[in-house]
N, C-alpha and C positions, 0 to 999 in steps of 0.2 A: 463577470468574467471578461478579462481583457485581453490582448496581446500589443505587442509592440513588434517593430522591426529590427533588424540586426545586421548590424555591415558584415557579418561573420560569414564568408561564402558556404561554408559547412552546414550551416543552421537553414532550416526551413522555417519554425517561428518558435518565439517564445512568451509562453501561457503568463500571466500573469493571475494568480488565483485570491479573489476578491478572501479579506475575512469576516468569517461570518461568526457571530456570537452567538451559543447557544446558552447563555445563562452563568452566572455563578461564576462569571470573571472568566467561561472557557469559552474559546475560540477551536474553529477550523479554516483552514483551508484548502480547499476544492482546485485541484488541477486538471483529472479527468472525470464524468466527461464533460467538454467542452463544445460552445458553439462551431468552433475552431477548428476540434481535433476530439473524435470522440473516444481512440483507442490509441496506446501506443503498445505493438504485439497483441498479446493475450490480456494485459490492464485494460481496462474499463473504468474504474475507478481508482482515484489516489488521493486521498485525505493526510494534510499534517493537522495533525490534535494536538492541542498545546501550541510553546508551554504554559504552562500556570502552576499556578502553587495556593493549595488546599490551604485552608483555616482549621484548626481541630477541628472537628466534627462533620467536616465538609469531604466530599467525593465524587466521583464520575458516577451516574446511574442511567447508565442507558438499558432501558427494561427490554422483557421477551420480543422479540421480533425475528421475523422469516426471512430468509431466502431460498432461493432456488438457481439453477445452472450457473453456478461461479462458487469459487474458491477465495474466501477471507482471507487474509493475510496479514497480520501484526507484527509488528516492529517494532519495541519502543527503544526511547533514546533516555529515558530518566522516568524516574516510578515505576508502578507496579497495577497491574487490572487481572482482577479474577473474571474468568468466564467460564461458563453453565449453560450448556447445552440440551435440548434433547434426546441424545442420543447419549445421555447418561455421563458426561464428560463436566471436570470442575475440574481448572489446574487455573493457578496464578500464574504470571509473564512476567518478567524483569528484563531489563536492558541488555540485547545481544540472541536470546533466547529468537525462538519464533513460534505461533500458533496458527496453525492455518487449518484451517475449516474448511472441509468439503461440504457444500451442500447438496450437489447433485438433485434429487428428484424432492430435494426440501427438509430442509431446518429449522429450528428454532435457536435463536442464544440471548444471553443477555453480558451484561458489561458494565461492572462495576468495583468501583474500588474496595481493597478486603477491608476488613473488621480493623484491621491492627494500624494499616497507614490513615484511615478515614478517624481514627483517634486521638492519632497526632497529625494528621496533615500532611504535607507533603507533595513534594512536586509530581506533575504529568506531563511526557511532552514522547511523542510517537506518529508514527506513522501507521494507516492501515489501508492498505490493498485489495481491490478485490479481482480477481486472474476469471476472466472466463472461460470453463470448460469450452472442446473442441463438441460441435455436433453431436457426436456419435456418444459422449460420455458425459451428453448432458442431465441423464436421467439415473445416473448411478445410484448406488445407495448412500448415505449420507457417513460422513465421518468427521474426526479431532485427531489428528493428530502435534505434537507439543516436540520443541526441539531443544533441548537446553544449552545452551550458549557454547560450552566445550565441543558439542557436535557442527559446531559451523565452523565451515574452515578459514582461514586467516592467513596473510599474506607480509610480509613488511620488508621493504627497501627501500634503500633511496629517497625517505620521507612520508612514501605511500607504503598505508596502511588499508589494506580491502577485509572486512568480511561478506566472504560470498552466501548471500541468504540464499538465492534459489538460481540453479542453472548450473554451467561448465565455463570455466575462464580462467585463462592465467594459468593453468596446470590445475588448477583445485578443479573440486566437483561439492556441489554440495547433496545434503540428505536428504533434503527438504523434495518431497513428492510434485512433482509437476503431469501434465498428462500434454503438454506441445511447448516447442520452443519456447525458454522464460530464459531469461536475463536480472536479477533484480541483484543488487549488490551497497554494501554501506562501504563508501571512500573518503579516507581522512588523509588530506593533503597537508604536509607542511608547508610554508611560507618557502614559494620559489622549487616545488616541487612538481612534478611532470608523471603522467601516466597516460599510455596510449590508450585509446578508446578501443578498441577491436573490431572490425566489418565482421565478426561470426554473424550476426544476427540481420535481419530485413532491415527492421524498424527500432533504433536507438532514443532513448531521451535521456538529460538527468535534473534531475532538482536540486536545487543549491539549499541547504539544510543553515548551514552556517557559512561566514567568510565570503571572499569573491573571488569568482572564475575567471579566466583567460583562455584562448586556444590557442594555440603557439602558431604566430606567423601571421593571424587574422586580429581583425580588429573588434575593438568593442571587449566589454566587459558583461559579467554577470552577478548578478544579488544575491541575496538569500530571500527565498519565497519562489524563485523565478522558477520556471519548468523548461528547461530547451530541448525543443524535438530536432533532431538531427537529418539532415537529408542522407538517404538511402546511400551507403559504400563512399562515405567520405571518409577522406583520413582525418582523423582527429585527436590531437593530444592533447591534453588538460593540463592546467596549470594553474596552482593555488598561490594568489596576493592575499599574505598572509595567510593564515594557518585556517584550510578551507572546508567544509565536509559536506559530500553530495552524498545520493541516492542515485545508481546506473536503473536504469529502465530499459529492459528493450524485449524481442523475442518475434517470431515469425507471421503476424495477420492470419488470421484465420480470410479463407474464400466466402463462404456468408457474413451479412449484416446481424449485429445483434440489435436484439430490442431491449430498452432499458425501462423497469418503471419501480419507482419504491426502491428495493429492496432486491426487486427479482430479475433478472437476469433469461433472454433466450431468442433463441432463430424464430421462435412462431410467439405472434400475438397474442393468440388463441391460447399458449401455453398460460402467458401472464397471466391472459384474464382469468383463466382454470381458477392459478395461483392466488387470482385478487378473491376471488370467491371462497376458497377453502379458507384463509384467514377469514372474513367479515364471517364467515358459518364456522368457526372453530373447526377447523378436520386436521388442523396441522398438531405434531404431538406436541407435547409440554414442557417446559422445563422444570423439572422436579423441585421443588423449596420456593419459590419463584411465583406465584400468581398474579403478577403484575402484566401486561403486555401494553405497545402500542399500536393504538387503532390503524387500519388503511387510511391512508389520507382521501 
């Protein structure tokens, strides 16, 4: 994990997220968290997966595994991932949709590609999130909730094109369940097109997905892969060289530290270690069809 500097007066730094292969010609890349920067709002974590493109026979298999005090978040951009939970939930994802997974006081899911695209192959390329719970609703009961594409609202003018995945902006609202301040948003900039950033929120970022950014009036440019955290109540307008597409990030800091380890997510250490012990002693529930899992590290 790297960063670079930025003549942009607006910009406080921007993450530069190493890729990491995890086998089978697929890749991630890691933005938060960071040596750098370990939260931006309620994000914690932000993964691009993909893209790649499957061989017949070939798929994503990321077996059973836990969490606890944070909220999953999938997005993809192209293909398709079933996921199976414990809490008795199976729905497939497609591009636009959202799946976000409460884990609260603890999960299990797994993540893999279905039967029908893993026979012909086919592309993967997404994003995934994980939002963590406020304190007080870090021990919730666990849930799945699935959004299908038509329930996210959408925007289009002037070149700019927003699906709002989670939060309020622009006049939209979306459906998507948050429990504090979230921002998360899919923007497709035409070539030479402009959209204001908005101060609603503390703590803004965006990730350049495809194409190159500009801020209007500041200097320097942005890539695809880049992650740029924003200094707090700047004004900032975007501006796509060539035909651009980000991810907005932003939403309120929580007043405690979180702890991060694995998987799990919380205010107290002590929670984790609970957490690391209930997996390596089996107490966490199961994912139904599913017997596979991965071990604690």
């Amino acid at each position: 994990m790297s960063i670079r500097s930025s003549e942009a007066t607006s910009v406080d730094l921007v993450i530069l997220p190493p890729v990491r292969d995890l086998g089978d010609g697929f890749s991630v890349r890691r933005a938060l968290p960071s040596a750098q920067r370990r939260m931006v709002g309620p994000f914690i974590f932000f993964d691009q997966m993909g893209p790649t493109a499957f061989g017949p026979g070939e798929g994503l298999d990321v077996r059973p595994h836990p969490h606890i005090g944070l909220s999953t978040l999938t997005y993809l951009l192209d293909g398709e991932i079933e996921h199976r939970d414990s809490v008795g939930s199976v729905k497939t994802i497609r591009p636009g949709a959202v799946n976000l997974m409460t884990a609260g006081s603890g999960i299990v899911h797994s993540e893999r590609s279905p039967s029908g695209s893993r026979a012909t192959g086919g592309p993967l390329f997404g994003l995934q999130t994980w939002i963590a719970l406020p304190e007080a609703q870090q021990e919730i009961a666990p849930a799945f909730d699935h959004y299908p594409v038509d329930q996210i609202p959408t925007l289009e003018a002037d070149g700019v094109r927003m699906s709002l995945v989670v939060g309020q902006s622009d006049g939209l609202l979306s459906p998507v369940k948050t429990y504090s301040d979230t921002l998360y948003a899919d923007l497709m900039l035409a070539s030479g097109a402009r959209y204001q950033l908005k101060a609603d929120h503390v703590e803004r970022a965006v990730y350049v997905v495809s194409g190159t950014l500009e801020i209007v009036g500041q200097e320097g440019q942005f890539q695809a892969g880049e992650f740029v955290v924003f200094k707090p109540g700047a004004e900032i307008v975007l501006r796509g060289v060539g035909a651009t597409r980000l991810m907005l990030v932003g939403g309120e800091p929580f007043p405690e530290a979180r702890q991060i380890f694995w998987n799990f997510v919380s205010t107290s250490q002590e929670r984790i270690e609970q957490a690391k012990r209930d997996w390596r002693e089996g107490r966490f529930a199961r994912v139904a069809g599913d017997d596979e899992f991965i071990p604690l590290p």
